[in-house]
Backbone as a chain_set.jsonl record, in Angstrom:
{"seq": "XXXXXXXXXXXXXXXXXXXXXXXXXXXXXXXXXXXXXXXXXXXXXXXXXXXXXXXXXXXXXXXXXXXXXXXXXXXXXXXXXXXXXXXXXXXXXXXXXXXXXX", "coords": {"N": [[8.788, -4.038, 14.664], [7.793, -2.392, 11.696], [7.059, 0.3, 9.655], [5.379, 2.2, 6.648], [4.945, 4.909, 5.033], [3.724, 6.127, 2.051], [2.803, 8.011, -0.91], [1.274, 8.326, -3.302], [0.429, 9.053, -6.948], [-1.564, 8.94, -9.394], [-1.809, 8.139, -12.96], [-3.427, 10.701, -14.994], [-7.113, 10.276, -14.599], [-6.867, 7.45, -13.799], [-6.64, 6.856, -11.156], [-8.938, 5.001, -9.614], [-8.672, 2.474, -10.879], [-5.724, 2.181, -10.21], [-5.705, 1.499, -7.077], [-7.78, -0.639, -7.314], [-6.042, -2.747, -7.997], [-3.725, -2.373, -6.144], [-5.136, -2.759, -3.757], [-5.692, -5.945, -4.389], [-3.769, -7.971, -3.702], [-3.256, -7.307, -0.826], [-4.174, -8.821, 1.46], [-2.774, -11.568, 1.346], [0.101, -11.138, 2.238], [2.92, -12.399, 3.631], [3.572, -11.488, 7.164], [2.728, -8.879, 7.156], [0.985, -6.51, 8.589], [-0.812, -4.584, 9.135], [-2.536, -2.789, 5.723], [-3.492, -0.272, 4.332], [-4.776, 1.431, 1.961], [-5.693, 4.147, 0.473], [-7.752, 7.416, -0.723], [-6.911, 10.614, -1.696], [-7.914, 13.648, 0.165], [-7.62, 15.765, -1.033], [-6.424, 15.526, -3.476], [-7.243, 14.625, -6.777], [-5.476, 12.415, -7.939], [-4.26, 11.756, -5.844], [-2.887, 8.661, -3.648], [-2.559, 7.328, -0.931], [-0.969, 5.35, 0.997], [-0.668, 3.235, 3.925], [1.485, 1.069, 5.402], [1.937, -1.804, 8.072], [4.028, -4.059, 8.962], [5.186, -6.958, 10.388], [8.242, -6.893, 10.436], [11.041, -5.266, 9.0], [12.898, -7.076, 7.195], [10.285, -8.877, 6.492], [8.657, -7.008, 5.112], [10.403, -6.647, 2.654], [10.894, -9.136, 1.688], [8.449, -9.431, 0.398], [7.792, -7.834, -2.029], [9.413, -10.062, -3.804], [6.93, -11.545, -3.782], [5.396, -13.86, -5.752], [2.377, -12.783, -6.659], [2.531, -10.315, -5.862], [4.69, -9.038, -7.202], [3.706, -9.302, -9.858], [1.321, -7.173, -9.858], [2.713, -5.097, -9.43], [4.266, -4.596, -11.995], [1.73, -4.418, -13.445], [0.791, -1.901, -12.215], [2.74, -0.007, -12.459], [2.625, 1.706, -15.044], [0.353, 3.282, -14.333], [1.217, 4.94, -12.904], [2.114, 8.16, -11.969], [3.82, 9.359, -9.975], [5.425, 8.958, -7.72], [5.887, 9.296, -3.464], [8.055, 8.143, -1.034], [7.122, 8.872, 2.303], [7.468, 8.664, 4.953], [9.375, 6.154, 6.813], [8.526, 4.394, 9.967], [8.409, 3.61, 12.905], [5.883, 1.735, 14.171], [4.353, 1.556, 17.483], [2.101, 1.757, 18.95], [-1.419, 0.119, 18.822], [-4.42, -0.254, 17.028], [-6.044, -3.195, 16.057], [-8.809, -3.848, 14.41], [-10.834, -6.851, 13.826], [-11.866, -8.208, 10.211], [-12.827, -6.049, 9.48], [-13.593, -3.275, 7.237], [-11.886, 0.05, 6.19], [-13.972, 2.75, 5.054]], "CA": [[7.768, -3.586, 13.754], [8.459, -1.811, 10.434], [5.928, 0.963, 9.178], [6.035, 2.661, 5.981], [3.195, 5.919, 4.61], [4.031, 6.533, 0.939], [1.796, 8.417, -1.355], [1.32, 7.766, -5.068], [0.169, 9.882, -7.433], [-1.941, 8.314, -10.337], [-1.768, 9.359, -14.017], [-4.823, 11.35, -14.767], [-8.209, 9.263, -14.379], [-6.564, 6.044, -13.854], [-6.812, 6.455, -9.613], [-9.8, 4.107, -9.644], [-7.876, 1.233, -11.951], [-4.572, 1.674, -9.519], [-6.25, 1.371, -6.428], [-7.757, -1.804, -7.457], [-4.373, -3.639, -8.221], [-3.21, -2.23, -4.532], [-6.03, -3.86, -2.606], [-5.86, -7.403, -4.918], [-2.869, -8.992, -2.928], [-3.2, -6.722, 0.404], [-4.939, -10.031, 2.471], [-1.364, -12.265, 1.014], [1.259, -10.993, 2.609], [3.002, -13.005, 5.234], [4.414, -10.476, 7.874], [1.828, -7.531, 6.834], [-0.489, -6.871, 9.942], [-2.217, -3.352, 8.221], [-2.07, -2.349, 4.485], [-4.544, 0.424, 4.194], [-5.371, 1.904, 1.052], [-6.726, 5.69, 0.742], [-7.66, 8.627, -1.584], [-6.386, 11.979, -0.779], [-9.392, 14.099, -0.085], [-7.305, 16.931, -1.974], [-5.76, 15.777, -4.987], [-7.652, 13.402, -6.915], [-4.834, 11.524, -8.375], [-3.439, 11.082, -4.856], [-3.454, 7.291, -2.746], [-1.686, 7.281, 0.383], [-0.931, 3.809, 1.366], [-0.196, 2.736, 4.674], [1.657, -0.076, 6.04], [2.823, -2.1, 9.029], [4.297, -4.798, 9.253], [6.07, -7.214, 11.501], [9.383, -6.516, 10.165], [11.551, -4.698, 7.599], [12.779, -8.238, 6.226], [9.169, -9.254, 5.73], [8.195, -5.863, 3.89], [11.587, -6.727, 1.605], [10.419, -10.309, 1.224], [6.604, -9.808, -0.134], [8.467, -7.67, -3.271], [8.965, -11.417, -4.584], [6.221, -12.938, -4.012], [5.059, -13.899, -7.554], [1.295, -12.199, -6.762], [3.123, -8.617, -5.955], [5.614, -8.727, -8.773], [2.576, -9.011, -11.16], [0.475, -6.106, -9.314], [4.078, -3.754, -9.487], [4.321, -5.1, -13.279], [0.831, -3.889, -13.793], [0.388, -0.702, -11.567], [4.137, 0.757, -12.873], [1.803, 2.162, -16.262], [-0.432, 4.206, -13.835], [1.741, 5.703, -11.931], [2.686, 9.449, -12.321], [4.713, 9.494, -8.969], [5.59, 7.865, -5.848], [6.79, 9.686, -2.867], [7.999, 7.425, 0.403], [7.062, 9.861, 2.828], [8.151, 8.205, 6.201], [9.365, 5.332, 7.561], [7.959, 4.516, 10.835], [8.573, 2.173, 14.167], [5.023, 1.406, 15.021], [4.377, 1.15, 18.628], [0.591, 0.9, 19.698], [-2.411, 0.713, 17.551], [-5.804, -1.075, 17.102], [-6.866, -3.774, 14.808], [-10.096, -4.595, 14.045], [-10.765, -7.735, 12.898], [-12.725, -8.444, 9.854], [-13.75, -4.578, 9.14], [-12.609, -2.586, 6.147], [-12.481, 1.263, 6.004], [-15.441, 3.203, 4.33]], "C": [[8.378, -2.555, 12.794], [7.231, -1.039, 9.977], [6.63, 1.863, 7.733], [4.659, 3.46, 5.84], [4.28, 6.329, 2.994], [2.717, 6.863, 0.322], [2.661, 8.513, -2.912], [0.772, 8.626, -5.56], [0.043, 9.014, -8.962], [-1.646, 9.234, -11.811], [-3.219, 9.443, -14.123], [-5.925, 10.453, -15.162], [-7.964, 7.85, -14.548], [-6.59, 5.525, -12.077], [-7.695, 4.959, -9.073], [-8.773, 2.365, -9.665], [-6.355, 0.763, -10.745], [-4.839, 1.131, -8.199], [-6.918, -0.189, -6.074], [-6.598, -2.732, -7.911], [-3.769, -3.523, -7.075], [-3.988, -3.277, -3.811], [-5.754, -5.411, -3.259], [-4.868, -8.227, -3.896], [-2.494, -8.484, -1.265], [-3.646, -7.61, 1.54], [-3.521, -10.946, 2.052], [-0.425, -12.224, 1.392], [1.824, -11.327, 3.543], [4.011, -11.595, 5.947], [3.794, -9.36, 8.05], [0.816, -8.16, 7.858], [-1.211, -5.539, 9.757], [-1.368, -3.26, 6.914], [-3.336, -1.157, 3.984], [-4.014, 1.44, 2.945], [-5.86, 3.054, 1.056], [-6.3, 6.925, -0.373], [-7.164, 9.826, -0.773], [-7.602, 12.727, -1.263], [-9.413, 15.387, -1.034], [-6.577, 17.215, -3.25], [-6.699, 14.376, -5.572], [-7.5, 12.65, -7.897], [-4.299, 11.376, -7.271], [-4.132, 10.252, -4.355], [-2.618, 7.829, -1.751], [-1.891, 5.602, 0.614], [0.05, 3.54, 2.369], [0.223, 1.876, 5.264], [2.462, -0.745, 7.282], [2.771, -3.583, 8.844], [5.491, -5.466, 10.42], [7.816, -7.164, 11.557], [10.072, -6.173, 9.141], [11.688, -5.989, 6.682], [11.517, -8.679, 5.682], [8.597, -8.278, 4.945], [9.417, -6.233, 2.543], [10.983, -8.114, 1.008], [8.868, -10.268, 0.45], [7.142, -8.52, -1.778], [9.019, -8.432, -4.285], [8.363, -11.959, -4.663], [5.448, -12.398, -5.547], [3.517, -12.58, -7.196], [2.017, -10.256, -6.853], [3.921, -7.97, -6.978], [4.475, -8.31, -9.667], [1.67, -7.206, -10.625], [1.79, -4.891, -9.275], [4.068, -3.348, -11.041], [3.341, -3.663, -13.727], [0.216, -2.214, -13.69], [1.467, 0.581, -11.964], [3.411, 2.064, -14.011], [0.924, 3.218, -15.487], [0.124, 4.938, -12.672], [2.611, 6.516, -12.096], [3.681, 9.672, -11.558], [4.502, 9.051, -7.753], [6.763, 8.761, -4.783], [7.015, 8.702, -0.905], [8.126, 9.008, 1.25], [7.535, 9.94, 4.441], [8.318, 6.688, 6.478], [9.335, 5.178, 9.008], [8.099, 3.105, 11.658], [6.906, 2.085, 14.995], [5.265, 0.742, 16.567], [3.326, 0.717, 19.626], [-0.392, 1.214, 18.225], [-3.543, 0.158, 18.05], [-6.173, -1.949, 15.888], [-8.601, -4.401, 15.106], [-10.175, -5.375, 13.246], [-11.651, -7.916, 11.751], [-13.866, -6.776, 9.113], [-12.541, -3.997, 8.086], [-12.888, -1.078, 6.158], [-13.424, 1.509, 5.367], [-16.243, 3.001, 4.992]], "O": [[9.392, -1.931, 13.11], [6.229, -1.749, 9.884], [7.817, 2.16, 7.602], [3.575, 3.059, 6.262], [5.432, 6.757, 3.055], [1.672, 6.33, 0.697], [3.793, 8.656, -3.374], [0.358, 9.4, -4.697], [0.997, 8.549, -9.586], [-1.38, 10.432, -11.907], [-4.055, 8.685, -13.63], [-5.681, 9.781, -16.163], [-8.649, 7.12, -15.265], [-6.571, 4.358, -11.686], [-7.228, 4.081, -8.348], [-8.414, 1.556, -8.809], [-5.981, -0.378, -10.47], [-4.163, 0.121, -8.002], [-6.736, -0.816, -5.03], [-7.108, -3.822, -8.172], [-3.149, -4.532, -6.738], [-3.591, -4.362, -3.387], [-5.565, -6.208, -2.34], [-5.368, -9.186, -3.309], [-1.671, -9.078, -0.569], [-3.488, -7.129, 2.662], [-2.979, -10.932, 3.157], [0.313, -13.167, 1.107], [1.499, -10.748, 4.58], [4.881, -10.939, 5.376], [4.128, -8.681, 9.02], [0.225, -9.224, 8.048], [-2.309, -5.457, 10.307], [-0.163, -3.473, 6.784], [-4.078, -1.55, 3.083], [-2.982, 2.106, 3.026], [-6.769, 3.094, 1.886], [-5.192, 7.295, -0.762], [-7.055, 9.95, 0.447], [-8.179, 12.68, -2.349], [-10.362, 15.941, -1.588], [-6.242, 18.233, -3.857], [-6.819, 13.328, -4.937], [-8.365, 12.181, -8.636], [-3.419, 10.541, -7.482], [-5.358, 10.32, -4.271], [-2.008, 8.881, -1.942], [-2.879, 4.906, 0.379], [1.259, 3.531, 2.135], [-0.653, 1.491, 6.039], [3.58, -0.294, 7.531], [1.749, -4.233, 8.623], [6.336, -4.851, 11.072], [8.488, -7.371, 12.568], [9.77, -6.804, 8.128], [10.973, -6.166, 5.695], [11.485, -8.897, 4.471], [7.961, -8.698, 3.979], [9.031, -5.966, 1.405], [10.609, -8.116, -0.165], [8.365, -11.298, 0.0], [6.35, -8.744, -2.693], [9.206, -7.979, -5.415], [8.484, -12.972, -5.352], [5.135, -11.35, -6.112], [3.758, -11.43, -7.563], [1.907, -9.372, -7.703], [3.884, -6.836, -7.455], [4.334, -7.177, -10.129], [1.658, -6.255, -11.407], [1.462, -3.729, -9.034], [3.921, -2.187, -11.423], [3.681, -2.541, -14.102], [-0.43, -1.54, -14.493], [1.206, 1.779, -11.848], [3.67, 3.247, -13.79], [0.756, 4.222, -16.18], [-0.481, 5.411, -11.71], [3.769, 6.172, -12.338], [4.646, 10.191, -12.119], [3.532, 8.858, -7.02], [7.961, 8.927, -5.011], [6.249, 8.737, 0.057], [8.875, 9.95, 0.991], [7.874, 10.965, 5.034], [7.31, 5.994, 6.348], [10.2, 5.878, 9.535], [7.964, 1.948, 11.26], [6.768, 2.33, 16.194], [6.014, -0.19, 16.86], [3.349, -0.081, 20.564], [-0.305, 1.935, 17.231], [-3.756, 0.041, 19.257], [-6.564, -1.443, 14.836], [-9.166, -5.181, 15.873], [-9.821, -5.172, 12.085], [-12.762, -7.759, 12.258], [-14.969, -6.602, 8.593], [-11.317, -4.12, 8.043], [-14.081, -0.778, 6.138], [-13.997, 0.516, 4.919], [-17.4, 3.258, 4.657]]}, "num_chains": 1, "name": "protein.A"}
């Protein structure tokens, strides 16, 4: 398992706009088993975006697929800064199937 937590940092009132281009191809990804999405409750141009997947190669591999290229393409313009903040060996968790935060 391969985990990554990076936090983004929108340009000013575009959080909304980037946010939606994250979630669009987050159900697509072969190998991705969470991709969670989230405002920071204290900056509000920060996302945090969490992910695990089943292995580093498949996080390297979904950076071609045509749908993600376009959503990088697109999201590059609203984005003030990107910091990878850990990489991470998931080891237990919980999925729920079928439920979305909020």
């Amino acid at each position: 398992m391969y985990g990554l937590i990076n936090k983004i940092v929108s340009a000013p009132g575009r959080r909304d706009e980037l946010i939606a281009i994250l979630e669009e191809n987050s159900a697509a990804m072969p190998g991705c088993l969470s991709y969670v999405v989230a405002t920071d409750a204290a900056d509000e141009a920060g996302i945090w975006v969490t992910e695990i997947w089943d292995s580093e190669t498949s996080h390297g591999a979904s950076l071609s697929l045509p749908g993600v290229k376009d959503a990088i393409s697109r999201a590059k313009p609203l984005i003030a800064g990107f910091n990878r903040i850990a990489v991470t060996k998931p080891v237990a968790g919980i999925k729920q199937q079928g439920q979305k935060p909020g």
